[in-house]
C-alpha positions in Angstrom: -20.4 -0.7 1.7 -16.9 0.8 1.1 -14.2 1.1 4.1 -13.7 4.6 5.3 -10.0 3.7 5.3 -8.5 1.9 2.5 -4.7 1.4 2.8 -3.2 -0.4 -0.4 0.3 -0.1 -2.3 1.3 0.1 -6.2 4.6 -0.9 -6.5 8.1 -2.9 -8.3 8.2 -6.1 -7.8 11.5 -5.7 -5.8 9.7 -3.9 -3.2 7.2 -6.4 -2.2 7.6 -6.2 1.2 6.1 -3.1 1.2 2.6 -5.0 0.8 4.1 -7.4 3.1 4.0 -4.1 5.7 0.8 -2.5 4.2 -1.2 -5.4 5.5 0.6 -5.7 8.8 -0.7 -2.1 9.4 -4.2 -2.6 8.1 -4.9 -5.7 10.4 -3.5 -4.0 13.2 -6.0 -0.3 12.8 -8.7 -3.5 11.9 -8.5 -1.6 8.4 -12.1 -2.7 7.7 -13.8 -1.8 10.8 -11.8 1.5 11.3 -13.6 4.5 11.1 -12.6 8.4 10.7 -16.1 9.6 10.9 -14.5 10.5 14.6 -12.0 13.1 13.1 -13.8 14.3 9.8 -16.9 15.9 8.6 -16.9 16.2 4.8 -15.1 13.3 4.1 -16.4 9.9 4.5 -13.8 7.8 2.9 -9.7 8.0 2.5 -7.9 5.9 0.1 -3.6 5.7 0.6 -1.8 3.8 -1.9 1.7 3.8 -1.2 4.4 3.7 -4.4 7.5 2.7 -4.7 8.8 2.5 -7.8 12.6 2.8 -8.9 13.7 6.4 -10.5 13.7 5.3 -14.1 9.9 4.1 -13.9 8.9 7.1 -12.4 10.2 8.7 -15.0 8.2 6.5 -17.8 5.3 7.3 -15.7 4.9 4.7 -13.2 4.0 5.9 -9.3 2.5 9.2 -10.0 1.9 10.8 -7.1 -1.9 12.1 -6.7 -3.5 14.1 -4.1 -6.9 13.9 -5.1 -10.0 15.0 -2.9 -13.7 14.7 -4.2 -15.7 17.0 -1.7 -18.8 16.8 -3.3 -18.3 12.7 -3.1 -16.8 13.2 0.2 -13.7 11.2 -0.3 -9.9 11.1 -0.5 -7.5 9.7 -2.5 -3.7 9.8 -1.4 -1.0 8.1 -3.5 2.9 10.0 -2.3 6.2 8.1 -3.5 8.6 6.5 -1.2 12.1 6.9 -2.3 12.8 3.7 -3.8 17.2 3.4 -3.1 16.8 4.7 0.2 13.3 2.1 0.9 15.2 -0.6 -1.0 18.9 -0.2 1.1 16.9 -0.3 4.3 16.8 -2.7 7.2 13.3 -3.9 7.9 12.4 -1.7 11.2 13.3 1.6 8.7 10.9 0.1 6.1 8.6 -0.1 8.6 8.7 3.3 9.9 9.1 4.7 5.9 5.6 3.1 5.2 4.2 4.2 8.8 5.8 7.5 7.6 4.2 7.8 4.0 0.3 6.9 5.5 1.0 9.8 8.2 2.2 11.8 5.4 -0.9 11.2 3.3 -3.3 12.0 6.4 -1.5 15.2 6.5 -1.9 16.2 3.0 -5.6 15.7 3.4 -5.6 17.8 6.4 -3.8 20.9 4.4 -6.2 20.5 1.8 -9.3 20.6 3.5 -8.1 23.7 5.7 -7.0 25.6 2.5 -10.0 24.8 0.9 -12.7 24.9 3.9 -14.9 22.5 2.2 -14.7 19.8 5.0 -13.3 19.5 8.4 -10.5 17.0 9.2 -8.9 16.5 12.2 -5.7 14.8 10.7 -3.7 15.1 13.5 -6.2 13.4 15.8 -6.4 10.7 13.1 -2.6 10.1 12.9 -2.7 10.0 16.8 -5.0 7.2 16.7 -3.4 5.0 14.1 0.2 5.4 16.0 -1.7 4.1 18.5 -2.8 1.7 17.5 0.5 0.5 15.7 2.1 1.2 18.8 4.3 3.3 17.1 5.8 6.9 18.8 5.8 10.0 16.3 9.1 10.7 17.9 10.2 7.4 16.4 9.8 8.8 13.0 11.0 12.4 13.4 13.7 11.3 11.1 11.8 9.2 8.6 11.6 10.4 4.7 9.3 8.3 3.3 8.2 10.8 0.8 9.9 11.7 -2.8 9.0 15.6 -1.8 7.2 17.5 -5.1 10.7 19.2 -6.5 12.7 16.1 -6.5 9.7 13.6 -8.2 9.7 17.2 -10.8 13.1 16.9 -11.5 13.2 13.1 -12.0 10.2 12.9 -14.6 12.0 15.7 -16.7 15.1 13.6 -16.6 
């Protein structure tokens, strides 16, 4: 049986602490016992993979973002770029929140989805207060936090 929540990261080699994070977070929501049943009906299983990947492989193709849902297979899957200078220049709490960030940011774009399309309910809000929570993270701490290269700006970097 597959996890309902599946956090994982595809990125450069210089930003390997971002897996370092990744599994911090997942051992703290108990990533393999955590459920979203709770806050969705329609989609059974989420997968975030987090990128970061420096501009020049973006560019060459590397880190594409996807926001994927299957609603007839009932799942997710969430990949958004974190911007790699800004990640890379960062002290360690920043990191922290910027990856926090991304995986709130990916809940999210599965909650816009499903209300545009109406195909599932998802309580993503719900879902992000629960994983705060259990992170013991405040959202006010990340009211400041880009961790997302937004659509324009990943655009504009591909087309050089």
């Amino acid at each position: 049986m597959s996890r309902e929540f599946f956090i994982s990261a595809e990125i450069w080699r210089d930003a390997g602490i971002v897996s370092d994070i990744e599994r911090d977070i997942c051992q703290k929501i108990d990533e393999d016992n955590y459920k979203i049943t709770p806050f969705s009906k329609g989609i059974d299983s989420i997968g975030i993979i987090i990128n970061c990947f420096p501009d020049n492989l973006l560019k060459a193709g590397f880190g594409k973002p996807r926001k994927y849902i299957s609603y007839k297979k009932k799942f997710a899957d969430i990949r958004l770029p974190i911007p790699y200078d800004d990640f890379m220049s960062a002290d360690y709490d920043r990191k922290y929140r910027m990856v926090v960030k991304n995986i709130i940011d990916s809940i999210r774009v599965i909650d816009e989805k499903c209300r545009e399309s109406k195909r599932a309910e998802f309580n993503g809000e719900a879902l992000i207060e629960d994983f705060l929570k259990k992170n013991n993270i405040s959202a006010d701490s990340l009211e400041n936090t880009i961790a997302v290269i937004p659509d324009d700006v990943y655009a504009q970097i591909r087309n050089g």
